[in-house]
RODO-2510 file (C-alpha; in nm, 4 decimals, decimal comma):
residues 527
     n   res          X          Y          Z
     1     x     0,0000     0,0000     0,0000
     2     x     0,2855     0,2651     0,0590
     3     x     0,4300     0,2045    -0,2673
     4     x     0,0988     0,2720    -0,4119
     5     x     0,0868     0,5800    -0,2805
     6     x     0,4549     0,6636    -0,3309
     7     x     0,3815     0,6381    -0,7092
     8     x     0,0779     0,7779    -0,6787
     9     x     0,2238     1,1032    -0,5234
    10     x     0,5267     1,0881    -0,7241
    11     x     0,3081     1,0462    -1,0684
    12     x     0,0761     1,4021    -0,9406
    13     x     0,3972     1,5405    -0,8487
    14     x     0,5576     1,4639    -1,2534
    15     x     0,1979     1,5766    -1,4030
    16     x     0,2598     1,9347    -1,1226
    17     x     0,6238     1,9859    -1,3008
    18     x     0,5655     1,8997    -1,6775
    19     x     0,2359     2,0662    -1,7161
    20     x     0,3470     2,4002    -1,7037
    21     x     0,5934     2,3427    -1,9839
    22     x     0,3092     2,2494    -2,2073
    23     x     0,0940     2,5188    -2,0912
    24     x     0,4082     2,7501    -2,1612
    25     x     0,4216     2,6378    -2,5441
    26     x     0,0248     2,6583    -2,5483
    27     x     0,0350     2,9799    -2,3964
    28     x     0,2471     3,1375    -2,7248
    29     x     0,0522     2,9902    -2,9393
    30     x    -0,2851     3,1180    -2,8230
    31     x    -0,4173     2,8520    -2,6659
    32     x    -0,4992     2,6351    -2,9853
    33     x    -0,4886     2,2586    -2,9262
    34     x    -0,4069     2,1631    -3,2457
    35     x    -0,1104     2,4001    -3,2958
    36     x     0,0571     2,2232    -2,9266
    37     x     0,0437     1,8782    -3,0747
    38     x     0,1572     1,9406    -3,4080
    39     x     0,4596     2,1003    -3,1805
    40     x     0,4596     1,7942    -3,0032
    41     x     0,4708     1,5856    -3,2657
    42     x     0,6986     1,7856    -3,5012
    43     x     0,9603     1,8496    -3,2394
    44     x     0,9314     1,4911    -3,0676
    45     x     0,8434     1,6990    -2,7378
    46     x     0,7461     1,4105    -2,5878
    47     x     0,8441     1,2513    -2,2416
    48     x     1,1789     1,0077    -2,2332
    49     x     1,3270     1,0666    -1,9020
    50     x     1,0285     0,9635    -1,6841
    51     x     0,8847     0,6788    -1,9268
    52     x     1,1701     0,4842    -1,9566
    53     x     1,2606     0,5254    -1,6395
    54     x     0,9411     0,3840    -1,5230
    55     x     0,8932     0,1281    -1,7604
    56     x     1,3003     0,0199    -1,6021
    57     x     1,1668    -0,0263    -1,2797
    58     x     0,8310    -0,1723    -1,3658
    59     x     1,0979    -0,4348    -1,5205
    60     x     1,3245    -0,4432    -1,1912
    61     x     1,0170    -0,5497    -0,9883
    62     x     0,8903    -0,8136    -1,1910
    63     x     1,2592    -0,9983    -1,1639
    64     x     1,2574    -0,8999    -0,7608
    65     x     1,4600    -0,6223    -0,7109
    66     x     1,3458    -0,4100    -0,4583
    67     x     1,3693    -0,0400    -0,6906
    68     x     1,0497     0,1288    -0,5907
    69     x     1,1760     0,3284    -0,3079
    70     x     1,5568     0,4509    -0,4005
    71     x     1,4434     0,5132    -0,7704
    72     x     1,1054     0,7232    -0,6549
    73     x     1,3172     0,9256    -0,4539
    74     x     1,5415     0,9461    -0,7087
    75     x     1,2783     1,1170    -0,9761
    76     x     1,1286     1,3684    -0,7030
    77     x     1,4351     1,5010    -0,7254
    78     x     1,4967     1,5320    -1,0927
    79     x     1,1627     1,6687    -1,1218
    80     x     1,1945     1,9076    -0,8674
    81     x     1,5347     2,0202    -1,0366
    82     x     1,3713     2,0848    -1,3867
    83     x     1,3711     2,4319    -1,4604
    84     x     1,0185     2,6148    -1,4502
    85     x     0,9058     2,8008    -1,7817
    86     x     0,7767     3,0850    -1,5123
    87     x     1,1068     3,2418    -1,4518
    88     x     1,3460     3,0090    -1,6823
    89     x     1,2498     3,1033    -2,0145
    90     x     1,2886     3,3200    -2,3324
    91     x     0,9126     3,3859    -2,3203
    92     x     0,8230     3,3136    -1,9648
    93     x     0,4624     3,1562    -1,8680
    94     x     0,2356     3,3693    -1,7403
    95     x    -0,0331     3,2246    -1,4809
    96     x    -0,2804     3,4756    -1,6062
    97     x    -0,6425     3,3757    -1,4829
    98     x    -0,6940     3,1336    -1,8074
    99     x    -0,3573     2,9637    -1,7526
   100     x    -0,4514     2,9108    -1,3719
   101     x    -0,7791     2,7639    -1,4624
   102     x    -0,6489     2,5601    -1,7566
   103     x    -0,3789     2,4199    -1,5143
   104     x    -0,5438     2,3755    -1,2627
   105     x    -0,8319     2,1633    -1,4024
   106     x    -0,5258     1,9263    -1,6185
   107     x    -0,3720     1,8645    -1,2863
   108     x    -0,6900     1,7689    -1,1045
   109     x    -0,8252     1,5222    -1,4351
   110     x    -0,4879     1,3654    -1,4083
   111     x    -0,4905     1,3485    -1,0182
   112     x    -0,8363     1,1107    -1,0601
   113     x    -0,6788     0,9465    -1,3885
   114     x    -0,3692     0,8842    -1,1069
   115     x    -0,5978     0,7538    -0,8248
   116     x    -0,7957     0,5180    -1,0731
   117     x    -0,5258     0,3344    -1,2374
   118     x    -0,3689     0,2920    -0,8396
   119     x    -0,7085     0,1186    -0,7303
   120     x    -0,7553    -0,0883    -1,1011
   121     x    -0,3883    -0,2118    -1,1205
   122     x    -0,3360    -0,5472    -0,9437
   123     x     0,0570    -0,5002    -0,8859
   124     x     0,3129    -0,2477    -0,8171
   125     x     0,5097    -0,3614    -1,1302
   126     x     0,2037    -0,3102    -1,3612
   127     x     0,1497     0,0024    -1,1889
   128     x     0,5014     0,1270    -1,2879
   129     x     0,3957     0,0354    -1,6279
   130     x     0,1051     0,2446    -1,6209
   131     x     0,2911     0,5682    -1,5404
   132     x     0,4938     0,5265    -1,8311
   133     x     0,1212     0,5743    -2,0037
   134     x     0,0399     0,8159    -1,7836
   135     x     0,3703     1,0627    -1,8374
   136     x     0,3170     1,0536    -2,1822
   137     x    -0,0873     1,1629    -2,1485
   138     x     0,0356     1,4937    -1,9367
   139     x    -0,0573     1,6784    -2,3107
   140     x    -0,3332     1,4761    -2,3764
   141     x    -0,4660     1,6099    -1,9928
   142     x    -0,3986     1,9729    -2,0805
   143     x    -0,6172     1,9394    -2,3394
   144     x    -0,8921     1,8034    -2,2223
   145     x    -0,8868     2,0198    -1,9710
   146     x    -0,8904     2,3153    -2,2706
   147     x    -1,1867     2,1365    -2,3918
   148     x    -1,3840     2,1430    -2,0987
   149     x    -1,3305     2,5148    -2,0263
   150     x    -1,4257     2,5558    -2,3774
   151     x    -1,7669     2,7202    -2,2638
   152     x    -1,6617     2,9015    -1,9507
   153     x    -1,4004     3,0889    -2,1920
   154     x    -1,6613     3,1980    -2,4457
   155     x    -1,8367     3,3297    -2,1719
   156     x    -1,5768     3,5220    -2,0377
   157     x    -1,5069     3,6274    -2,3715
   158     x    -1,8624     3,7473    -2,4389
   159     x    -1,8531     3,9217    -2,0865
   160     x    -1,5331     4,0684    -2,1530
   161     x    -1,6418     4,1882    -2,5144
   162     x    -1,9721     4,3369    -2,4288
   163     x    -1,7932     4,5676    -2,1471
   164     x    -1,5508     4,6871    -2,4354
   165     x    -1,8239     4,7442    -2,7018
   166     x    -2,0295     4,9209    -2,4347
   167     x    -1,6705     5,1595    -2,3477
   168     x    -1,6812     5,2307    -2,7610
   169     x    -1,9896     5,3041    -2,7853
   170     x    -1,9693     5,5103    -2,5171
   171     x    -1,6358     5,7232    -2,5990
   172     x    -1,7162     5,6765    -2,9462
   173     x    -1,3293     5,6962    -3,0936
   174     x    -1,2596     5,7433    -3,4462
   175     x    -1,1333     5,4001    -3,5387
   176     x    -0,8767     5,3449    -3,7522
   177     x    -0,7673     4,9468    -3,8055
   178     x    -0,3856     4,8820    -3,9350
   179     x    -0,2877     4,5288    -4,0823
   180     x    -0,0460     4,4230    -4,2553
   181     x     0,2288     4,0878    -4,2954
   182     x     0,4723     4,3050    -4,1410
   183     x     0,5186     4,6697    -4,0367
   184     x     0,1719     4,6536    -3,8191
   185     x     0,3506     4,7605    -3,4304
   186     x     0,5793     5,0027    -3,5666
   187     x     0,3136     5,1927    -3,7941
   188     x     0,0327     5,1466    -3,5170
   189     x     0,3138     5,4051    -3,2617
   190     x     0,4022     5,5897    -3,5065
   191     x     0,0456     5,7114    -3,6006
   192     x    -0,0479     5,6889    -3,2373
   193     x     0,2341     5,9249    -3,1147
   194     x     0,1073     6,1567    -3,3885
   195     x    -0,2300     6,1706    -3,3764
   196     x    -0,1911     6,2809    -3,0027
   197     x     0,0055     6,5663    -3,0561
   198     x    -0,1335     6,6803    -3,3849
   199     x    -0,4994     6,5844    -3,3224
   200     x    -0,5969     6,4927    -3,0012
   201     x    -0,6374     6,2237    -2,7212
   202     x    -0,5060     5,8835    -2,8810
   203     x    -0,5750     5,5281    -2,7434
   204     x    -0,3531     5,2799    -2,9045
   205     x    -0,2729     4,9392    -2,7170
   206     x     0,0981     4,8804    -2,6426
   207     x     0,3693     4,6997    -2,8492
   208     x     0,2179     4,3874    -3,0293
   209     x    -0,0823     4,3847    -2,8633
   210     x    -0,2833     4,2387    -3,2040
   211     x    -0,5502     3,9813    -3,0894
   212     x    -0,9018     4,0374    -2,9598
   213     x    -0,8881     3,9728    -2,5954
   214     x    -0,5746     4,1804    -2,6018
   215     x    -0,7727     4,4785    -2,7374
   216     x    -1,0635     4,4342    -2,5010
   217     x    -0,8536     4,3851    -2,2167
   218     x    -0,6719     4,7471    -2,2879
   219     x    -0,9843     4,8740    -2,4066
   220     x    -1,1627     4,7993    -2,0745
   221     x    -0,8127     4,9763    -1,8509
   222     x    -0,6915     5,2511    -2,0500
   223     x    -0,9447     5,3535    -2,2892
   224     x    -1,0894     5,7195    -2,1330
   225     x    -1,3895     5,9224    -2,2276
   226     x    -1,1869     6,2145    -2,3291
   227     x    -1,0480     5,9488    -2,6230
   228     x    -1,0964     6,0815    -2,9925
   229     x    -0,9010     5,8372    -3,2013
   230     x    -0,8138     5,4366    -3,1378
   231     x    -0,5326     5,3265    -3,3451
   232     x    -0,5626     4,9540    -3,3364
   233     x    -0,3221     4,6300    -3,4542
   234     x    -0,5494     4,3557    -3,6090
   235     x    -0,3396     4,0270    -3,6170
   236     x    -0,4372     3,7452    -3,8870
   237     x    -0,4600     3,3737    -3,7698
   238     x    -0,6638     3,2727    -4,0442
   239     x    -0,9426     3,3520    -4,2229
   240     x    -1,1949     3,5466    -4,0365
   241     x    -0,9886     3,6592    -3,7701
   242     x    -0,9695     4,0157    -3,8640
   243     x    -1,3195     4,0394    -3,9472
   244     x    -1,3685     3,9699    -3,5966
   245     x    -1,1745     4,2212    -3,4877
   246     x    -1,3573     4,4765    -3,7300
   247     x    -1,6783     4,3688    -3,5460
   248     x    -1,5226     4,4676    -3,2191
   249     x    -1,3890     4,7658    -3,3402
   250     x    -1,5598     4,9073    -3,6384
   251     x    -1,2675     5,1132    -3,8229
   252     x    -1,3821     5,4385    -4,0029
   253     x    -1,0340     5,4092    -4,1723
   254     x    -0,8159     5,1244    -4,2737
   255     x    -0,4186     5,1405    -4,3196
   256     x    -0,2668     4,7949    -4,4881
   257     x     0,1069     4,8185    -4,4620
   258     x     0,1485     4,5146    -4,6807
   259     x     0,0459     4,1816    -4,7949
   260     x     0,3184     3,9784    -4,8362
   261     x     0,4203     3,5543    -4,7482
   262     x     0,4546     3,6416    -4,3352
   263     x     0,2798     3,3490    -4,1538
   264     x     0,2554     3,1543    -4,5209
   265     x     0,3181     2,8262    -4,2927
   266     x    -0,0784     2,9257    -4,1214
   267     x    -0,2502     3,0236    -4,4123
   268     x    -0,1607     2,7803    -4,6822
   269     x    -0,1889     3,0209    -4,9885
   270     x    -0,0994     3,3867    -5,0733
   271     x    -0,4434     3,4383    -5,2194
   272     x    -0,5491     3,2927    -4,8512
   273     x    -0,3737     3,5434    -4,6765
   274     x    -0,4704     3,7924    -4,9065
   275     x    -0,8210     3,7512    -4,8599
   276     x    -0,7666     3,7433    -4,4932
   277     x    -0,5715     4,1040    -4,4709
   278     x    -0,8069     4,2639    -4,7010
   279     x    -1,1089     4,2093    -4,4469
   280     x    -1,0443     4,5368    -4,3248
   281     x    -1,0459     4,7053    -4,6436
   282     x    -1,3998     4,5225    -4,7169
   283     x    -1,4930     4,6293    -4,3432
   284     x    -1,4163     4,9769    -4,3633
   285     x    -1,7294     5,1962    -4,5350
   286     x    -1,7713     5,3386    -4,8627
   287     x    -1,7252     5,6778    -4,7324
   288     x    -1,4107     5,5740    -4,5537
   289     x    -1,0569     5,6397    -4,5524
   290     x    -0,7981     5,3524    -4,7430
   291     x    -0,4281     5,4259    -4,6805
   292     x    -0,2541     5,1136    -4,8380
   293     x     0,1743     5,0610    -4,9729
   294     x     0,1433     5,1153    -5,3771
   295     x     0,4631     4,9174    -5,3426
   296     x     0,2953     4,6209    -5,3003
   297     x     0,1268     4,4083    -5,5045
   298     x    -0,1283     4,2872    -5,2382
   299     x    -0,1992     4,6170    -5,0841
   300     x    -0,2503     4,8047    -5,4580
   301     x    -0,4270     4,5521    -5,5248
   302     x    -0,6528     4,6167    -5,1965
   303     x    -0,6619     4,9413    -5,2557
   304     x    -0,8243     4,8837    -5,6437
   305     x    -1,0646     4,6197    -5,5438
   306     x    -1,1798     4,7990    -5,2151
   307     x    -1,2145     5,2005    -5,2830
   308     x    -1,2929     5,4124    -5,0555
   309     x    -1,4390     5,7822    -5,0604
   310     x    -1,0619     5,8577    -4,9818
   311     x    -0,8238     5,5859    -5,0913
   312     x    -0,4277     5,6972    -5,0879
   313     x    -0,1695     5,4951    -5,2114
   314     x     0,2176     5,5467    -5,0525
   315     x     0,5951     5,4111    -5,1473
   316     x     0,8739     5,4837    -5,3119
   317     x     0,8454     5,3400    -5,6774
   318     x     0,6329     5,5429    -5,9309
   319     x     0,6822     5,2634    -6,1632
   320     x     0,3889     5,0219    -6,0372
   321     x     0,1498     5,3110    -6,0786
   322     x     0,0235     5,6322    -5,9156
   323     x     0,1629     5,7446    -5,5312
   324     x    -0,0120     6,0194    -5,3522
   325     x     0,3113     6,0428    -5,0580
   326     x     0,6620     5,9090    -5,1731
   327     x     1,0107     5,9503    -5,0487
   328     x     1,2174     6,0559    -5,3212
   329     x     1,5616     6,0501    -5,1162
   330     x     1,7122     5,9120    -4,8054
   331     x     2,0198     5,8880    -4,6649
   332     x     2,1471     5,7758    -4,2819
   333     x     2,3211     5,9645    -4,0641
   334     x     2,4590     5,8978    -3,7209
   335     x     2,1205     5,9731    -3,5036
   336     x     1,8807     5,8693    -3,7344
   337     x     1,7515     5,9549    -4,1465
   338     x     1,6724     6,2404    -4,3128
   339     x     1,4682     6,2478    -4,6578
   340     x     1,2718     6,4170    -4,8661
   341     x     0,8933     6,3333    -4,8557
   342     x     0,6106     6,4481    -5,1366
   343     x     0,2688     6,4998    -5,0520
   344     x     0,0203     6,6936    -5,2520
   345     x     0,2630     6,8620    -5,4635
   346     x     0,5002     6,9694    -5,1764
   347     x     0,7781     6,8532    -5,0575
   348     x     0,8759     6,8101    -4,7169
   349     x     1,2432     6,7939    -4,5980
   350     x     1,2046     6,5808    -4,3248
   351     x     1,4424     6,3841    -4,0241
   352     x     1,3572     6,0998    -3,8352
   353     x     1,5376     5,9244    -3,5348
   354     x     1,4126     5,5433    -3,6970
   355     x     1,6599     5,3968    -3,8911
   356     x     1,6122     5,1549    -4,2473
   357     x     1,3460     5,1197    -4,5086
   358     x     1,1180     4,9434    -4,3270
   359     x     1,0868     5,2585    -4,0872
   360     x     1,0270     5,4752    -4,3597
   361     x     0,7426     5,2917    -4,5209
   362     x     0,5961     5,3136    -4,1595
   363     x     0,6478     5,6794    -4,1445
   364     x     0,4635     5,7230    -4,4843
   365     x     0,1784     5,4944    -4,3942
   366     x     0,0995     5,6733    -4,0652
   367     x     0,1724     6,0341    -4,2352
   368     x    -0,0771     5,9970    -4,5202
   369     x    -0,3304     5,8421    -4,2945
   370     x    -0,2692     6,1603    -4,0493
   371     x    -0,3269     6,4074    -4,3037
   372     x    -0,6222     6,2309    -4,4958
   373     x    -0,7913     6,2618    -4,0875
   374     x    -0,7233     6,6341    -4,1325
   375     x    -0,3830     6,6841    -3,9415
   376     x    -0,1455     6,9608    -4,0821
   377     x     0,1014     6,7995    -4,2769
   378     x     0,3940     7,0886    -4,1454
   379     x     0,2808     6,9384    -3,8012
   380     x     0,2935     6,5711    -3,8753
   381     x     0,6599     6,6394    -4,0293
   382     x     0,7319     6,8537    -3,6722
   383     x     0,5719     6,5283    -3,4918
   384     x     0,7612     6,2938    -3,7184
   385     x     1,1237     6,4669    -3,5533
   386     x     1,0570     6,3783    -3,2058
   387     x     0,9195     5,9961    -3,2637
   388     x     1,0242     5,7241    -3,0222
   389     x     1,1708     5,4389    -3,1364
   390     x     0,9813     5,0523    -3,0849
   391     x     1,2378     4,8486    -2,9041
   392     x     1,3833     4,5670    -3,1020
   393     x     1,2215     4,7326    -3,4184
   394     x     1,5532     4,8195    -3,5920
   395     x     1,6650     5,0143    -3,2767
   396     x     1,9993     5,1263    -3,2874
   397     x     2,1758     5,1331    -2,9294
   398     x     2,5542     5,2138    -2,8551
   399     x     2,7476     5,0308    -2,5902
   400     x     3,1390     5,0502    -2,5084
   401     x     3,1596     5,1700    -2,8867
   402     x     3,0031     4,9023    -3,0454
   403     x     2,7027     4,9671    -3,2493
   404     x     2,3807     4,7536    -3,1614
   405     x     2,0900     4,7178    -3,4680
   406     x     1,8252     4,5761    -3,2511
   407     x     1,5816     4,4022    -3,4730
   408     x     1,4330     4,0787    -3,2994
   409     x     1,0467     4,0972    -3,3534
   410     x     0,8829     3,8912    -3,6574
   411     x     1,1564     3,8735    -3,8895
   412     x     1,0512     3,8868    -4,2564
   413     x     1,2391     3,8383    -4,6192
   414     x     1,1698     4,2434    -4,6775
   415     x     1,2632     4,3228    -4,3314
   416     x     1,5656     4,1299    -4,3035
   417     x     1,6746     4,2281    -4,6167
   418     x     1,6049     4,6483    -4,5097
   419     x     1,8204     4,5997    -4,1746
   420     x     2,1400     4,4582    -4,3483
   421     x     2,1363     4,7414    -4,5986
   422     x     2,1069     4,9504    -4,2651
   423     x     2,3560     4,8235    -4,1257
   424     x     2,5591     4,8486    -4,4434
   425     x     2,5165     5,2470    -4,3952
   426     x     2,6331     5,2529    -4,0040
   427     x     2,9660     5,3474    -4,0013
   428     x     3,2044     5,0993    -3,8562
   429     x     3,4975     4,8326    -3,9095
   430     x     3,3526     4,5265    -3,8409
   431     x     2,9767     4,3960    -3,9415
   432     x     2,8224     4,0872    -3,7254
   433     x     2,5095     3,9086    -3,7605
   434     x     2,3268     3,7041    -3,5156
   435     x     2,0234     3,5134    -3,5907
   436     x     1,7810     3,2401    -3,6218
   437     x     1,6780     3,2739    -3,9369
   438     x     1,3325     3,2961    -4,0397
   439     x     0,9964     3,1034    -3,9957
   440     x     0,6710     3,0527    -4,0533
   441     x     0,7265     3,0901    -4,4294
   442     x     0,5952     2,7771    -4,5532
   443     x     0,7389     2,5898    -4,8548
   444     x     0,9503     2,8637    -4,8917
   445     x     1,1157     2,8676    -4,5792
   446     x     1,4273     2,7318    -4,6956
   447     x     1,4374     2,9360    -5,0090
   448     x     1,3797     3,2312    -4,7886
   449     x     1,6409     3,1752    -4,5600
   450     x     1,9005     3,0288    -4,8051
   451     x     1,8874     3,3838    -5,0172
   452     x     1,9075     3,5852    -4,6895
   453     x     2,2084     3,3775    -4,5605
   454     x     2,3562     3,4856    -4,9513
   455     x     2,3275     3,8617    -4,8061
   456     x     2,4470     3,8106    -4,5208
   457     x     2,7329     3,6893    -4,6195
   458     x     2,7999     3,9710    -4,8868
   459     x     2,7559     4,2276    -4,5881
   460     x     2,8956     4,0498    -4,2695
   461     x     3,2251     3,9772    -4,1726
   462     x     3,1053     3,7323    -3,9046
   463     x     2,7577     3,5362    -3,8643
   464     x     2,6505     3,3889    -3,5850
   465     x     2,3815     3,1224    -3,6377
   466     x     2,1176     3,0323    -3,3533
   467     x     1,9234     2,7193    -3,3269
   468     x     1,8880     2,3916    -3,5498
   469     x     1,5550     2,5277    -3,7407
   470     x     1,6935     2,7299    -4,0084
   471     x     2,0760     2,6002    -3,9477
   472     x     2,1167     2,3789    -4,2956
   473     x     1,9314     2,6817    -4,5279
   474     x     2,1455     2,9911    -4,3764
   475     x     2,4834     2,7862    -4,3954
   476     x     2,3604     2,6989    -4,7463
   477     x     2,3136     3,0620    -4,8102
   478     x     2,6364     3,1772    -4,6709
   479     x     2,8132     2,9028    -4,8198
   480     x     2,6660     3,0402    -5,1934
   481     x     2,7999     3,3919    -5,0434
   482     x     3,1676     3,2794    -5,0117
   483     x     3,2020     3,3250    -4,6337
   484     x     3,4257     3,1052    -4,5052
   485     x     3,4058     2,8495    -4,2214
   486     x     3,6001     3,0240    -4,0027
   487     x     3,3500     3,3149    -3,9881
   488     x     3,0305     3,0878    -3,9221
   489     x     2,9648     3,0588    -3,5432
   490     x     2,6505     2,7728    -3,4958
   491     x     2,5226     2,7933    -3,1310
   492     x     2,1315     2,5730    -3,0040
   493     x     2,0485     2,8623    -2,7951
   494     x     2,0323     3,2301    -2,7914
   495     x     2,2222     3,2735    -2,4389
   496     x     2,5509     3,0705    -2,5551
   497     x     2,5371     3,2659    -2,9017
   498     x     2,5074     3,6171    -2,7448
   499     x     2,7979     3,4887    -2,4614
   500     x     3,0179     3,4156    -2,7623
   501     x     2,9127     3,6990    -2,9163
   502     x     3,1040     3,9135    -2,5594
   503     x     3,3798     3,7295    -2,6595
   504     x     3,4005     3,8234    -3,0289
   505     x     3,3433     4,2041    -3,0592
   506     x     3,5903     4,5035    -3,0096
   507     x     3,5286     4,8627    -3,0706
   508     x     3,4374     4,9629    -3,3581
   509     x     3,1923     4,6920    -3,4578
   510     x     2,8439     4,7209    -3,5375
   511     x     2,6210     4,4039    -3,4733
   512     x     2,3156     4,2932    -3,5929
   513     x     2,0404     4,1092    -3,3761
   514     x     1,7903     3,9922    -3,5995
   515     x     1,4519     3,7954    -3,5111
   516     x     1,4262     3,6293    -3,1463
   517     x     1,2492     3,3132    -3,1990
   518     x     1,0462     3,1639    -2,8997
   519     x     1,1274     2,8360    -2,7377
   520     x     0,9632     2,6430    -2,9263
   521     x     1,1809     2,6965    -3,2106
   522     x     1,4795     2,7737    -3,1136
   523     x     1,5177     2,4311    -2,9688
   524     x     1,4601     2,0718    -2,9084
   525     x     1,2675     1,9949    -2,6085
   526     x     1,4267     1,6788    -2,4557
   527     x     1,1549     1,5727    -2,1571
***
């Protein structure tokens, strides 16, 4: 009977520990079921340690050795030793109220699973057996227990929802929706930060802040009656999603940055995510305001299939048809970029303390959106001087004279493409990479990161390579480059690249970080 209950505690105990490392990987993902096990199953995140350690002693027993006791005690420690994804992690759990109540729910459905099997199973060796079953089922519990919830978080949801619609309806805030593959954050402060000073009171919800309950939740805390415009991010997880968030926030005006192969991997198609990203185009009315990049295919296109009573088209290349605000010249300098930017036949010599391409398109997208709401162009430009940078948006930091190009945050072809040619213009000796390469891309993922790994190489003197996921398509690509082996560094994790990294600069340099991927890419879970 003791040994019963020694496994029995020791099994609760495993399912306590292991659960929140699923509920961590669950938790980035939004909470989608399906998207955890085809992590699971693509990564091989499944449990080794405990199984075969049980199904060892379940064998042990059955020839007469005595292992129950020395080898249970030996597992509560290991357990207890494994790292928790609450404080040991890139992208740290957070027990917010649906984690707590999805956790605690798994643990207790295991907990009876646990007590079951130890009143069914005739013999402490079969009963070793059956917490090798049970240690792999610690996923299978989580999501049941997601299943369950299913109608208490609808309800929240519709609770939640209807205090945030009543709050709009209330304030009544001009709405104005941005999408985009890429480009969304950045644009989203940009036009926030001017629309309060050259308008009036702004509500915009902080950094990435994209999905629905995100929106209501900042909606509900900072939204205040005295709010005239709400500049809001609508994220894409498939088709649908931002007409949702159209329904929640009905946008007078609609700003696509672009429509590129972002996220490819989720949607399937490009005429998938197409059709997704132009749902706020379709959901913005007639008499509306269209701001969309003429640069791109999938926003011009937007733009022609979806006009509006004001529809404005911005870029930099006159050859893929009319612009109404363009940037006819740019050049770095230490602090920042200056240009020149056109806008109903004037030109406006202009400085801003964002750095690359991708900034710029921003700065046009939330500048022709600005003035087609009414602002003063001469005051945007003012605005446009005194902007704030969006950490780890291609923010350049200086530290014992070494440059830093901080651009972590959804890394695309375009994007990663704009920050080496940045980093090209930053003065300097020496020119570092360090990254994970891309994801998320699809068929083309390889492709994608093979061709970047070819620029990198034609710009970097070293590159530092992080994780396994895109290791074999950026050595390809530097390979094709002509860097050498010598200059290829190849680290699992982020930490030992970025300690190697210490090691490897001097004054002088200028280093790249580009994209941060989350832990469950960057590397192999080994349970």
């Amino acid at each position: 009977m003791a040994e019963v209950l020694l496994i029995t505690l020791l099994s609760v105990w495993f399912c306590l520990r292991r659960s929140l490392h699923y509920l961590s990987f669950m938790q980035q993902d939004e909470y989608r079921t399906t998207r955890l096990w085809r992590w699971i199953f693509l990564r091989g995140a499944f449990d080794r340690k405990g199984t075969l350690t049980a199904l060892g002693v379940s064998g042990l027993v059955a020839l007469g050795v005595p292992a129950t006791y020395p080898v249970a005690a030996g597992l509560f420690l290991a357990i207890a030793l494994e790292k928790s994804p609450t404080k040991h992690a890139k992208l740290p759990l957070k027990m917010t109220k649906r984690a707590k109540r999805l956790y605690v729910l798994s643990v207790t459905l295991y907990l009876l699973a646990a007590i079951a099997v130890a009143f069914i199973v005739p013999s402490v060796r079969w009963l070793w057996a059956a917490q090798a079953i049970l240690f792999q089922a610690v996923p299978l519990f989580l999501t049941m227990a997601a299943i369950c919830l299913m109608p208490w978080e609808w309800q929240s949801r519709r609770h939640y929802i209807k205090e945030a619609k009543a709050i709009l309806d209330e304030v009544d805030p001009l709405v104005i929706g941005i999408t985009g593959s890429y480009g969304k954050t950045s644009t989203k402060e940009i036009l926030g930060q001017v629309l309060r000073v050259a308008k009036g009171p702004t509500f915009w919800p902080p950094k990435g802040v994209n999905t629905d309950m995100g929106i209501v939740r900042h909606i509900r805390e900072d939204m205040t009656p005295h709010t005239e415009y709400a500049v809001v991010e609508m994220a894409a997880y498939g088709r649908g999603s931002i007409e949702r968030l159209c329904c929640l926030t009905p946008p007078k005006a609609g700003l696509i940055t672009n429509i590129g192969t972002a996220h490819l991997e989720r949607f399937g198609t490009v005429e998938n995510i197409y059709q997704t990203k132009t749902e706020l185009a379709r959901a913005v009315d007639e008499d509306g305001i269209l701001v969309c990049n003429g640069d791109n295919a999938g926003a011009r296109r937007a733009a022609e299939e979806n006009p509006k009573k004001v529809t404005l088209l911005f870029g930099f290349d006159h050859t893929k048809g009319h612009l109404d605000c363009w940037i006819s010249s740019w050049h770095t300098c230490p602090t920042g970029v200056n240009y020149s930017l056109h806008y109903r036949d004037r030109e406006y010599y202009c400085y801003s303390p964002l750095f690359g391409q991708p900034n710029l398109y921003n700065i046009m997208g939330a500048f022709t959106m600005a003035c087609a709401l009414g602002c003063d162009p001469d005051y945007v430009v003012a605005t446009l001087h005194t902007l704030e940078p969006v950490d780890n948006r291609l923010k350049v930091t200086k530290s014992d004279e070494i440059t830093y190009l901080m651009d972590a945050y959804n890394s695309n072809p375009f994007g990663f493409s704009a920050a080496l040619d940045t980093m090209q213009s930053v003065q300097g000796e020496r020119r570092i990479v360090v990254t994970p390469g891309m994801v998320e891309l699809g068929k083309k993922q390889f492709e994608e990161n093979e061709r970047i790994g070819t620029h990198v190489a034609s710009v970097c003197d070293l590159a530092i390579v992080v994780g396994k996921t895109n290791r074999k398509a950026l050595k390809s690509g530097l390979e094709k480059g002509g860097m050498g082996p010598e200059r290829m560094l190849f680290f699992d994790t982020r930490d030992h690249a970025l300690a190697e990294l210490k090691t490897k600069t001097q004054a002088g340099d200028v280093v790249l970080i580009e994209n941060d991927l989350p832990d469950l890419y960057e590397k192999k879970i080994l349970f």
